[in-house]
C-alpha positions as CSV (number, residue, x, y, z in Angstrom):
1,X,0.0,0.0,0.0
2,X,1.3,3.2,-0.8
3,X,1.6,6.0,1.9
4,X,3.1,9.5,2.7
5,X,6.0,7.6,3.6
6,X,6.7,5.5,0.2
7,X,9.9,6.1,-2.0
8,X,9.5,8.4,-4.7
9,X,9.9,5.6,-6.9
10,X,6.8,3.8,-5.8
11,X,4.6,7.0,-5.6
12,X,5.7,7.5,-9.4
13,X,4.9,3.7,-10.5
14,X,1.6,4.4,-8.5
15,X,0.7,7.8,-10.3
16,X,1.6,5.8,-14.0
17,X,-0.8,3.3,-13.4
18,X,-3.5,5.5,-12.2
19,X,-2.8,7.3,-15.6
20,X,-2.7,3.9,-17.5
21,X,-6.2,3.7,-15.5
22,X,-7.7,6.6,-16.5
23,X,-6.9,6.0,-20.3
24,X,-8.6,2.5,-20.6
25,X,-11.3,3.5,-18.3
26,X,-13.9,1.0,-18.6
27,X,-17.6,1.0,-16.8
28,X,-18.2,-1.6,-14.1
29,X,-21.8,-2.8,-14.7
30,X,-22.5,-2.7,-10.8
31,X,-23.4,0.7,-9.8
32,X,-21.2,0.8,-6.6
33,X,-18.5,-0.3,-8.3
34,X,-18.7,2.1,-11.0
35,X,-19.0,4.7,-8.5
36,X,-16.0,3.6,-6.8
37,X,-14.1,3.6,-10.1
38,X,-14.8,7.0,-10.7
39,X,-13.9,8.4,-7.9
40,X,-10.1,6.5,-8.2
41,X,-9.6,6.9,-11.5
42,X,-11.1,10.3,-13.1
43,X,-11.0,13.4,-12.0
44,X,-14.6,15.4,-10.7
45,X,-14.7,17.6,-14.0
46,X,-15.2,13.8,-15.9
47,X,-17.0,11.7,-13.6
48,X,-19.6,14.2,-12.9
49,X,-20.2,13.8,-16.5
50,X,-19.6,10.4,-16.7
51,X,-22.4,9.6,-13.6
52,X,-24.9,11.7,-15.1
53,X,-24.8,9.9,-18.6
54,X,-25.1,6.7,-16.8
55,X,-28.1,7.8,-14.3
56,X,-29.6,8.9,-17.2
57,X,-29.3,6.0,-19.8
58,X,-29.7,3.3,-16.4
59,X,-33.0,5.3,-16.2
60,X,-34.1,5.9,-19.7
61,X,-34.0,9.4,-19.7
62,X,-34.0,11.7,-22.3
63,X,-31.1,13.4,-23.4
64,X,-31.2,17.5,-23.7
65,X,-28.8,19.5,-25.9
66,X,-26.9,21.8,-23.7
67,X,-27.1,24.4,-25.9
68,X,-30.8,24.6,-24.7
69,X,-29.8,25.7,-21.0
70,X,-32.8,23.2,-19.9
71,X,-30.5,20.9,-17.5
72,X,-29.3,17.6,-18.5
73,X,-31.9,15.5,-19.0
74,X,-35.7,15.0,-19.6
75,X,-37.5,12.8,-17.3
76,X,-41.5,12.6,-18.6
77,X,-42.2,16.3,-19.3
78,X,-39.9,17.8,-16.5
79,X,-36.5,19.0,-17.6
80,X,-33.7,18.0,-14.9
81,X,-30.4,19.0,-14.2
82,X,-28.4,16.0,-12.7
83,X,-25.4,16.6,-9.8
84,X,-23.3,14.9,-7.8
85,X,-20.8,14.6,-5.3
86,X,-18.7,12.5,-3.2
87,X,-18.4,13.5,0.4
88,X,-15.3,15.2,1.9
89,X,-13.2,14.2,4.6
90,X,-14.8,16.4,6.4
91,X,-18.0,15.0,6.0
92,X,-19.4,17.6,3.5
93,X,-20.7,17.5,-0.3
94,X,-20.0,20.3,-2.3
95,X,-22.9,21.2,-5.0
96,X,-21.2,23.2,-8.1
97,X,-22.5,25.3,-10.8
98,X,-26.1,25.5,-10.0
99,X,-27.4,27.7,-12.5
100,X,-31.1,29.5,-11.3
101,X,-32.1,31.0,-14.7
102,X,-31.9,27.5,-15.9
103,X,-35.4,27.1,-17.4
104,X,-36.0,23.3,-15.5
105,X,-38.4,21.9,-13.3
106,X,-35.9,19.5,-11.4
107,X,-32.3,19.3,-9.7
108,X,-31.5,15.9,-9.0
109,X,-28.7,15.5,-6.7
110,X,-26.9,12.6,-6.0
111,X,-25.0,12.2,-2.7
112,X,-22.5,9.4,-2.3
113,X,-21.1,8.4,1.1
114,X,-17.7,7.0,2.3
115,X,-18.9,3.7,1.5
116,X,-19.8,4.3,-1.6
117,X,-23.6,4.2,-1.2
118,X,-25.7,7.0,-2.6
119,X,-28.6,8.8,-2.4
120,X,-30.6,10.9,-4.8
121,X,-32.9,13.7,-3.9
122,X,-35.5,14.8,-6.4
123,X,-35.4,18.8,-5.8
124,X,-38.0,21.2,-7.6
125,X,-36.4,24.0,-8.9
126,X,-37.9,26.5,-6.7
127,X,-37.3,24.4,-3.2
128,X,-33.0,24.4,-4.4
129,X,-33.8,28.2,-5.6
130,X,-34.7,28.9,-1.8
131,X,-31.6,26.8,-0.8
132,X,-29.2,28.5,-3.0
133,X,-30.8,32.1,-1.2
134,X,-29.9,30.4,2.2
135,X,-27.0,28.1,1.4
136,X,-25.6,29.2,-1.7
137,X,-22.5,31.4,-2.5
138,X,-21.0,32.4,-6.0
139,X,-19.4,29.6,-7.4
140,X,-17.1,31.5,-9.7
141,X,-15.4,35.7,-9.6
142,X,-16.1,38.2,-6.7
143,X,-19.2,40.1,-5.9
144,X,-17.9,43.2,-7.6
145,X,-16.8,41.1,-11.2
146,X,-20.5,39.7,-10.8
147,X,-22.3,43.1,-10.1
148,X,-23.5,43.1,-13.7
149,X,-24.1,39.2,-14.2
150,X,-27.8,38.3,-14.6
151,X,-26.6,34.6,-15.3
152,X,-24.6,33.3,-12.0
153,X,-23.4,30.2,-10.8
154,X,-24.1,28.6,-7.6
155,X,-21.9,26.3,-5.0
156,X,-23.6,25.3,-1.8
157,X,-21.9,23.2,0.5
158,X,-24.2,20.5,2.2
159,X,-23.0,19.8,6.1
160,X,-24.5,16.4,7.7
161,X,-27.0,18.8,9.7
162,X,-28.2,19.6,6.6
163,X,-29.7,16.6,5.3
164,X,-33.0,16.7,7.2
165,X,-34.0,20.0,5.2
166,X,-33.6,17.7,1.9
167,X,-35.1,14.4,3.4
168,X,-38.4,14.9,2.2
169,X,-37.1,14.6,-1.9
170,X,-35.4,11.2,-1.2
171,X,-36.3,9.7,-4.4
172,X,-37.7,6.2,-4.8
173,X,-34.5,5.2,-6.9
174,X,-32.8,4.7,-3.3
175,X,-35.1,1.4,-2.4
176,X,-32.4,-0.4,-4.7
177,X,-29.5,0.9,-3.3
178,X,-31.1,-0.1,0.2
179,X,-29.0,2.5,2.3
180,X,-29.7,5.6,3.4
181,X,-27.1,8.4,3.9
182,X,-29.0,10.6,6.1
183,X,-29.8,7.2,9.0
184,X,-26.0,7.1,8.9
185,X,-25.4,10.5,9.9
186,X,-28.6,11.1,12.7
């Protein structure tokens, strides 16, 4: 096992593979395991991507051109954007580029644990509009570069605590997973 206190050598054979790893990346078909995957091998910028093209296919979802600024996907008549995050060390999900003047009915936000367990929380656009006004701080540039930007971008970071405000969107999608993130934290 490699640790802050391996050669240089083995830290460099370590970061080659990883590489090697990335290149050939190739889906598990078990969710868990492709979460895991993504998480080890690719960085957030391409397994964000990456998870939400295989929520959406896994679920038959329609895709949305992004030029459309109507989220990610389609699910029935409700246009949905799709995030997701890992949780921190410190026991915190971070929630990036949320984008209010998106025209959508639906954020859906997957949180995945330190087992590697998820949940997803079906969020109507105007319940994640009042927790970006509460939570929310500008995800990119300073107040005064943003002054004149109609079209910001959103980070909120989620603590433990807050996972009771969001418990009542816990989609039905986490019966299959069988676990439930917020149980492990209360």
């Amino acid at each position: 096992m490699i640790s802050i206190t391996s050669t240089k050598s083995e830290k460099k054979n370590l970061l080659k593979s990883l590489d090697e790893a990335k290149k050939s990346f190739v889906e598990p078909e078990d969710f868990e395991d492709f979460l895991i995957s993504c998480k080890l091998f690719l960085n957030p910028q391409s397994y964000g991507i990456k998870i939400q093209n295989r929520w959406r296919t896994d679920n038959g979802y329609e895709k949305v051109n992004s030029s459309l600024n109507l989220g990610d996907y389609k699910d029935g008549d409700m246009y949905v954007e799709f995030k997701v995050s890992y949780i921190s060390t410190n026991n915190n999900w971070s929630i990036i580029q949320i984008r209010p003047h998106q025209k959508i009915q639906r954020y859906d936000i997957m949180l995945v644990d330190s087992d590697y367990k998820y949940n997803l929380y079906k969020i109507p656009k105007n319940k994640m509009d009042i927790f970006v006004d509460k939570y929310g701080e500008i995800a990119h540039g300073t107040k005064s570069s943003n002054l004149d930007n109609k079209n910001l971008e959103y980070r909120i970071t989620i603590k433990k605590n807050m996972l009771v405000e969001i418990e009542q969107y816990i989609s039905n999608e986490n019966i299959e997973n069988n676990y439930s993130t917020l149980e492990k934290f209360i």
